[in-house]
N, C-alpha and C positions, 0 to 999 in steps of 0.2 A: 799288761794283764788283758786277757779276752774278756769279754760278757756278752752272753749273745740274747740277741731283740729278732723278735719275729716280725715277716713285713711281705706285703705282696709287693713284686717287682713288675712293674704296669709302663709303658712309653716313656722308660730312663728314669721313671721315678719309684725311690722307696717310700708304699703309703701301711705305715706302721700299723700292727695289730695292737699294739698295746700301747704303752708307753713308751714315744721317740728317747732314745738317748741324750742326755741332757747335754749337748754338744753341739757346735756349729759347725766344725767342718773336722771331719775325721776320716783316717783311711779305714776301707772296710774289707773283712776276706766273708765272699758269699758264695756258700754253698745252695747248689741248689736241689731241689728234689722233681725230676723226670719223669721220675713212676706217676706220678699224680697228675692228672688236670685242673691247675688253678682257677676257682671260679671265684668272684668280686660281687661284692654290692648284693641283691635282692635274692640269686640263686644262692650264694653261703648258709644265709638262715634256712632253708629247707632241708640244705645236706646236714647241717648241723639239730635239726630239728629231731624230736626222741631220745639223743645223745645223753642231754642232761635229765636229771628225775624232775619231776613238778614238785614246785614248791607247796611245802604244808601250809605255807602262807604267803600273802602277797606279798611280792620284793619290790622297794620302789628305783629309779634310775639311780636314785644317790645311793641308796646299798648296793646296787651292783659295781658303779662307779669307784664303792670305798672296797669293794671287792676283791677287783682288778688290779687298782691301785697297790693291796694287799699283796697279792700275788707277784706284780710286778717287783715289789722288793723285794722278795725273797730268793729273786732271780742274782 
């Protein structure tokens, strides 16, 4: 069975957007996407910046954390 995990691919290493695969060593098939310029770390939140609405309320790290996490499973 596939399931696929998003991840930047950086000097041989996969550093996961989400949730790593709960697995130590597995074969992977990676597509990758060209059209786009990969960017990491401190420039992502900018490009991503607008994207989402402002929350009506403060969200703390752990709601976002139970968020993702959220998300993550339903993958």
């Amino acid at each position: 069975m596939l399931k696929s995990y998003e991840a930047f691919y950086e000097n041989g290493k996969l550093n996961w957007l989400g949730v790593p695969p709960p697995v130590n060593k597995v074969k992977v098939l990676v597509v990758v996407e060209e059209h786009e310029q990969v960017e990491q770390g401190g420039q992502s939140i900018k490009r991503l910046k607008g994207i989402a609405p402002r929350p009506v309320h403060p969200v703390s790290l752990e709601d976002m954390e139970n968020a993702i996490q959220l998300e993550g499973a339903k993958r």
